[in-house]
FIRO-984630 format. One record per residue (C-alpha): residue number from 1; residue in three letters; x, y, z. Coordinates in Angstrom, 3 decimals, padded with zeros to 6 digits. Example, Ala and Ser with C-alpha at 12.3 -4.5 7.8 and 13.67 -1.06 7.14 Angstrom:
# residues 2
REC/1/Ala/012.300/-004.500/007.800
REC/2/Ser/013.670/-001.060/007.140
END
This chain:
# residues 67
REC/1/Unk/094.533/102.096/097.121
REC/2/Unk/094.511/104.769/099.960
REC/3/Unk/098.249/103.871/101.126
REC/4/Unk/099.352/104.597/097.293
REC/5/Unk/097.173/107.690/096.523
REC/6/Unk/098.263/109.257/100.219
REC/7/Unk/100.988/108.126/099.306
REC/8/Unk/101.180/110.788/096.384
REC/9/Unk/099.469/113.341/098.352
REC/10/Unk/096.646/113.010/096.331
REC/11/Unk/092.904/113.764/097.479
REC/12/Unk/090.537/111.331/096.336
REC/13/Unk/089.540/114.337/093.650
REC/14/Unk/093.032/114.355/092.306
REC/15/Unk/093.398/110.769/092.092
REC/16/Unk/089.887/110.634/090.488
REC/17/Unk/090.755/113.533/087.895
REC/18/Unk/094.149/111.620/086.836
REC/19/Unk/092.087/108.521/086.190
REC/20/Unk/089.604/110.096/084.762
REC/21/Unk/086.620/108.907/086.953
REC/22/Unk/084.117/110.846/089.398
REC/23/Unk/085.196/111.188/093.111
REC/24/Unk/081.958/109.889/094.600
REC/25/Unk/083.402/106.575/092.775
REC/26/Unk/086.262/106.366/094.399
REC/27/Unk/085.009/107.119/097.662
REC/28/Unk/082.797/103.948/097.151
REC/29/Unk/085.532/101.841/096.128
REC/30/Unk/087.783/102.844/098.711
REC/31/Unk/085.284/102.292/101.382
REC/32/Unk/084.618/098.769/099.694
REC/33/Unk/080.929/099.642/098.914
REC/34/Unk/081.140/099.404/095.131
REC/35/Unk/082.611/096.541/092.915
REC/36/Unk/085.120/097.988/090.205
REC/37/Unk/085.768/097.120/086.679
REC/38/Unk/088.514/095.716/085.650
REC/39/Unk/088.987/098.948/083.132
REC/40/Unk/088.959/101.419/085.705
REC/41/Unk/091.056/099.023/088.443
REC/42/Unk/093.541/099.993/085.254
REC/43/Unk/092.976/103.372/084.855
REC/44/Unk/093.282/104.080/088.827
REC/45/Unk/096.434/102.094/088.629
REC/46/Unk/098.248/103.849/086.049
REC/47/Unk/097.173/107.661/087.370
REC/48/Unk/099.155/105.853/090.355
REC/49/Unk/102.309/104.655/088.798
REC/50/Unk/101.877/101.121/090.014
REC/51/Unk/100.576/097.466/088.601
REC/52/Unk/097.207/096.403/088.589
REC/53/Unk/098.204/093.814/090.765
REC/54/Unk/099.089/095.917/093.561
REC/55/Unk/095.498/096.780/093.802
REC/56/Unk/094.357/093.493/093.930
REC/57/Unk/096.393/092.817/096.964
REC/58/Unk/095.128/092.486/100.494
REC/59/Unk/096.918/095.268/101.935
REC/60/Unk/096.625/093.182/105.757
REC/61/Unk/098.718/090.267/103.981
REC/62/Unk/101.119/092.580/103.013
REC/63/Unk/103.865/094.871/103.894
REC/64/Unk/101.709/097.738/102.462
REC/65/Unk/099.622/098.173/105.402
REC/66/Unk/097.126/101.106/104.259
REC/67/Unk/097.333/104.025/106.499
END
């Protein structure tokens, strides 16, 4: 998730604003310490412009490497 909201320029804030969610949230779930819903996985995916499923990814496995 940080590789696509840096990505955008985005501060956690702004991506939490354009989801709609509080920035202490994601804070945790960037930093792994909180589990996330499957509704707001959505919502944080769609403020991004991207699939669900990119989220979901393990961004070592990938060619996304998160920066």
């Amino acid at each position: 998730m940080i590789y696509f909201r840096k990505r955008k320029g985005w501060t956690q804030e702004e991506l939490a604003h354009q989801a709609g969610l509080h920035r202490t949230f994601v804070a945790h779930v960037e930093r792994q310490v909180r589990n996330i819903s499957l509704d707001n996985l959505e919502r944080l995916a769609t403020a991004l412009g991207i699939p669900v499923g990119l989220l979901l990814a393990d961004p070592a496995s990938g060619p996304l490497k998160e920066e």
